[in-house]
TORROTI-683056 format. One line per field, with one value per residue (C-alpha): residue number from 1; x, y, z; residue in one letter. Coordinates in steps of 0.5 Angstrom, whole numbers, always signed. Layout:
N
n: c(NUM,...) $
X: c(X,...) $
Y: c(Y,...) $
Z: c(Z,...) $
res: c(a,...) $
END
This chain:
110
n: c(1,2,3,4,5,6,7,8,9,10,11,12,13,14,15,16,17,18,19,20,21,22,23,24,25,26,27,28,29,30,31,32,33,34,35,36,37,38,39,40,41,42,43,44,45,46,47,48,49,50,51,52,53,54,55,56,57,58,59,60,61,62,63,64,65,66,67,68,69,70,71,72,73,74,75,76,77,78,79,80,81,82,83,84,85,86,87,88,89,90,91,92,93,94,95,96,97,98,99,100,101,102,103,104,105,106,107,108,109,110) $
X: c(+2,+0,+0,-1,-8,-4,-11,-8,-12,-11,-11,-15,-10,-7,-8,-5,+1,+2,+2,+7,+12,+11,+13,+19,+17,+17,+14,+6,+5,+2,-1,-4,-3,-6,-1,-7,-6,-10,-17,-18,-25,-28,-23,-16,-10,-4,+1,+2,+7,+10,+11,+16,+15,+11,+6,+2,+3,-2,-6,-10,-16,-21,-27,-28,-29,-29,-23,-21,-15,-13,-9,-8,-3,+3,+2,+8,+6,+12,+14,+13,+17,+24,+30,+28,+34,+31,+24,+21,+15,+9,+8,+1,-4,-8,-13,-12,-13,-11,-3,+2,+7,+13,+9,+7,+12,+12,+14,+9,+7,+9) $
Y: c(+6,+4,+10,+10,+13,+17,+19,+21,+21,+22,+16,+15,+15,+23,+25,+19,+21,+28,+26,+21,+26,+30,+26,+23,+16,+12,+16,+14,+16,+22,+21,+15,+15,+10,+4,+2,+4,+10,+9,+3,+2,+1,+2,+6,+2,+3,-2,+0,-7,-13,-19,-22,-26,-32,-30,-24,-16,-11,-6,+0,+1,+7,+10,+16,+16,+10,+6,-2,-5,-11,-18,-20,-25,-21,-22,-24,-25,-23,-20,-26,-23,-22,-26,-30,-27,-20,-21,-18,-20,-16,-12,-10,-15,-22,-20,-13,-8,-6,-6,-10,-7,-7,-5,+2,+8,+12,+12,+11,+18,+22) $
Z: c(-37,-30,-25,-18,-15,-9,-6,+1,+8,+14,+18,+24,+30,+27,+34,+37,+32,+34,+41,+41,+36,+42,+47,+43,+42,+34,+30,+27,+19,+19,+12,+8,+0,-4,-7,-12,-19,-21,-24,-19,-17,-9,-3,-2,+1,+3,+6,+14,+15,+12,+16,+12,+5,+5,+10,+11,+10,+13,+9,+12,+7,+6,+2,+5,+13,+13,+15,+16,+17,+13,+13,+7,+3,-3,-9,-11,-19,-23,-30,-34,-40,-36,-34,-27,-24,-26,-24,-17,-14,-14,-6,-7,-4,-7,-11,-13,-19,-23,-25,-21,-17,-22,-28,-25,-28,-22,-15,-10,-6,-13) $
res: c(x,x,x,x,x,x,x,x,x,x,x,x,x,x,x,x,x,x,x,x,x,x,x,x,x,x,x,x,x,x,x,x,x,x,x,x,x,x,x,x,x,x,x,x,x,x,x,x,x,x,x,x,x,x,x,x,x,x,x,x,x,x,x,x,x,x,x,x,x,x,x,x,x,x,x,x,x,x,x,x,x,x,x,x,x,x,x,x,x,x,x,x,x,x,x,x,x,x,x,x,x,x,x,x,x,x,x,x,x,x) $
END
C-alpha cells in the first residue's frame, strides 16, 4: 500500500502570500504538503505548476529550510495492468520514489 508523505511546509514567500491576500490579488498557497509517498528518502516536493502535457511542471522541494525550485519533466508512467482506455498517467516528476501517482490510496493533502 503506498501513502502519500504529506509533510506540510511553509513556503518561502508566506509573507508575500499574506500581503497579496490583503490587498486582494490571486492568491499564493499558504502551505506546501509533500506529493511524494510516504517513507521517501531525500527532499520534500510539491507540484507549484503544470505546464501542459509533454513539457514540463514545475515543483518547490524541500529539506528542512531549505527551499529550491525545480523544472522537471512528468512521469507519465502507467498502471500496465489495466485497459489503456482506463489508464492515467503518473503526475509526479521523472525519477521519483517511491510509488506512482495512481498507486497511492490516499489523496494528497489527506
Amino acid at each position: 500500500m503506498v501513502i502519500h508523505c504529506n509533510s506540510p511546509v511553509r513556503p518561502p514567500w508566506f509573507r508575500t502570500a499574506q500581503a497579496h491576500c490583503r490587498a486582494g490579488t490571486e492568491e499564493l498557497p499558504g502551505w506546501l504538503t509533500c506529493e511524494l509517498g510516504k517513507g521517501h528518502t531525500g527532499e520534500h516536493a510539491d507540484c507549484l505548476d503544470t505546464m501542459g502535457r509533454g513539457t514540463f511542471d514545475v515543483w518547490l522541494r524541500w529539506n528542512e529550510g531549505e527551499f529550491t525550485y525545480v523544472c522537471a519533466a512528468p512521469c507519465e508512467q502507467v498502471d500496465p495492468t489495466i485497459a489503456p482506455r482506463l489508464r492515467q498517467a503518473c503526475w509526479l516528476f521523472t525519477g521519483h520514489e517511491p510509488g506512482h501517482s495512481w498507486e497511492f490510496e490516499d489523496l494528497p493533502h489527506e
